[in-house]
C-alpha positions as CSV (number, residue, x, y, z in Angstrom):
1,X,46.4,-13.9,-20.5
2,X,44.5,-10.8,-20.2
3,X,45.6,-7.7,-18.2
4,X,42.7,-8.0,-15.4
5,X,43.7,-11.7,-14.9
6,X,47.5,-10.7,-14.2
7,X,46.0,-7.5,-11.9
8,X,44.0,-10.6,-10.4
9,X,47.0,-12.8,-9.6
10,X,48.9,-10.2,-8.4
11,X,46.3,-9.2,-5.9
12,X,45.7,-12.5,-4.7
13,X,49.6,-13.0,-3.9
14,X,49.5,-9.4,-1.9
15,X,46.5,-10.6,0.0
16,X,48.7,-14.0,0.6
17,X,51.8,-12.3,1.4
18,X,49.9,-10.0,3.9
19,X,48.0,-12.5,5.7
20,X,51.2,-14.4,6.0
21,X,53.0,-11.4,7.5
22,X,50.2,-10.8,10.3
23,X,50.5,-14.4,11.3
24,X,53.9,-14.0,12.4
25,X,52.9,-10.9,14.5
26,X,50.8,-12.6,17.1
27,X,51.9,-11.7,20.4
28,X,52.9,-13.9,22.9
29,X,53.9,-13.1,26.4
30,X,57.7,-13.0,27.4
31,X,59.6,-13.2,30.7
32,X,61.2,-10.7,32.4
33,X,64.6,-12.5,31.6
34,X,63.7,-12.3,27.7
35,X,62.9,-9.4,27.3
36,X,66.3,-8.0,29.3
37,X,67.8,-10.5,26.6
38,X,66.3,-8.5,23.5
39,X,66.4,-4.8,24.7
40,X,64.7,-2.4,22.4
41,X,62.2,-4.9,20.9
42,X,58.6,-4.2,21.3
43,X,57.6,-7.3,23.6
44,X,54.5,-8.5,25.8
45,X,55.4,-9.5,29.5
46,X,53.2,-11.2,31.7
47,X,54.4,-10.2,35.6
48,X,52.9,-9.5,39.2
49,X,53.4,-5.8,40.8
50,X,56.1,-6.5,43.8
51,X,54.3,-4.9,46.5
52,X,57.7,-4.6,48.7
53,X,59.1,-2.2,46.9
54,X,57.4,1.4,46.5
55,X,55.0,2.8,43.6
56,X,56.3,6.2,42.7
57,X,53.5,8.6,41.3
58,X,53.2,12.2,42.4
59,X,50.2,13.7,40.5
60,X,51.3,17.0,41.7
61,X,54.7,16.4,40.2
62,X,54.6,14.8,36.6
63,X,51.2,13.7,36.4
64,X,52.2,11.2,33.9
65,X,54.8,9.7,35.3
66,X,54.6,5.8,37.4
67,X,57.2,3.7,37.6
68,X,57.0,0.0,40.5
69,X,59.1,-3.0,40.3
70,X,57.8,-6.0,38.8
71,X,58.2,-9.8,39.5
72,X,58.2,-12.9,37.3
73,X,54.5,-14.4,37.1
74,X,56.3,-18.0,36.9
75,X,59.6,-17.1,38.3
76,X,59.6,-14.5,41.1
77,X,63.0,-14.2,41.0
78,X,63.4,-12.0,38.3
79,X,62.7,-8.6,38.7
80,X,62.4,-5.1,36.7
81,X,61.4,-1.6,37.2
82,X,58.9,-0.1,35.0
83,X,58.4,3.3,34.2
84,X,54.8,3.8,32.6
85,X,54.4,7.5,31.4
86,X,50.5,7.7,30.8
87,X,49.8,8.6,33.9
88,X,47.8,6.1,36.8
89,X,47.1,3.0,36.7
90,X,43.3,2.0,37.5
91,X,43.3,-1.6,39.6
92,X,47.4,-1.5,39.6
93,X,47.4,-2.5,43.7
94,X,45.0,-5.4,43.5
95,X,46.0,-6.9,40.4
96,X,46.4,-10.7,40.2
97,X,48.7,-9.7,37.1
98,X,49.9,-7.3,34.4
99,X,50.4,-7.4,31.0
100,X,53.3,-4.7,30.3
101,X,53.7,-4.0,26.2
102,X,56.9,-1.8,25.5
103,X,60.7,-2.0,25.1
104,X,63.1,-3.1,27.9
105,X,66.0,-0.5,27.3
106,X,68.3,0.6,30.0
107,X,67.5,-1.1,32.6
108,X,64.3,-0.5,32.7
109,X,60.9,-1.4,30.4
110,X,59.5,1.5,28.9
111,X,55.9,0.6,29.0
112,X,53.3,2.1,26.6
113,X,50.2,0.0,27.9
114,X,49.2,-1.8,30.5
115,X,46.7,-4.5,31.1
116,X,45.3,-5.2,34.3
117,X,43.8,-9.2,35.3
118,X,42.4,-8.5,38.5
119,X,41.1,-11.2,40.5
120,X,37.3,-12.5,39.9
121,X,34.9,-11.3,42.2
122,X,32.6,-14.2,41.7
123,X,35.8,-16.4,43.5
124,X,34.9,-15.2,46.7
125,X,31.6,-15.2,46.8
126,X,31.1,-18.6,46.0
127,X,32.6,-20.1,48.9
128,X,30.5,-19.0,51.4
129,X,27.0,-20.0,49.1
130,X,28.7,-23.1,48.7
131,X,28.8,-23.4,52.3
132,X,25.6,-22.4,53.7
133,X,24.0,-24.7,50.8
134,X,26.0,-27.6,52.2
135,X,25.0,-26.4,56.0
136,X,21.4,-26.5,54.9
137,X,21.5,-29.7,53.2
138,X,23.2,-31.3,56.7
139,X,20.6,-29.3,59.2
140,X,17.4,-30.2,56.6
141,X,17.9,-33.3,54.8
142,X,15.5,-34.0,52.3
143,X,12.2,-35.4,52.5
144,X,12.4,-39.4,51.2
145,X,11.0,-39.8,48.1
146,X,8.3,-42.7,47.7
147,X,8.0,-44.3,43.9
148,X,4.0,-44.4,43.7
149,X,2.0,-41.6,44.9
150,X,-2.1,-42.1,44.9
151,X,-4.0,-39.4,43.0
């Protein structure tokens, strides 16, 4: 074999080997209760803000610095606090859910970034046009149809 077809082959098992390596990567979303389980690994959790317990950011104090309780998005029992030290969260009180990525590590998730699923607008307004369009069909039914029309 020549050199350039051994370069080749061994180029083509890197590429394998690499694509192989950012399969396994692909993030999936824990619970609260796994990632408690695997403290200091860099995990995804899917959760809902708990809106009974306070949201502590004083922009006059440390500017960077929020931290809120989070529920379970399946299982509201389980519960964390978060500290998120990038400052405000845009969206964080009307949030359907968050996705928190970071490290659970003494009893709290260190979170480097959050992602915000607020509700859909479009939800809401379709109720009411889907009522005034059934309203109108009840108050002005329409005209009968007839199957030959003269020209």
């Amino acid at each position: 074999m020549k050199k350039i077809h051994i370069i080749l082959l061994v180029f083509i098992a890197g590429s394998i080997a690499l694509l192989i390596s950012l399969l396994n990567t692909g993030a999936t979303y824990e619970t609260i209760a796994e990632a408690k389980a695997m403290p200091g690994k860099f995990v995804h959790v899917a959760v809902r803000l708990d809106k009974s317990k306070p949201v502590e950011f004083d922009a006059k104090k440390d500017p960077n610095y929020l931290s809120f309780y989070a529920v379970g998005v399946e299982n509201p029992d389980q519960a964390m606090k978060v500290i998120y030290r990038n400052g405000e969260i845009p969206n964080l009180m009307i949030s359907e859910r968050l996705v928190l990525k970071g490290k659970y590590m003494d009893d709290k998730f260190e979170c480097k970034d959050v992602q915000t699923k607020c509700p859909s607008k479009y939800k809401e307004e379709m109720k009411p046009t889907e009522k005034s369009i059934e309203q109108n069909a009840v108050n002005n039914p329409a005209p009968a149809t007839t199957a030959a029309t003269n020209y």
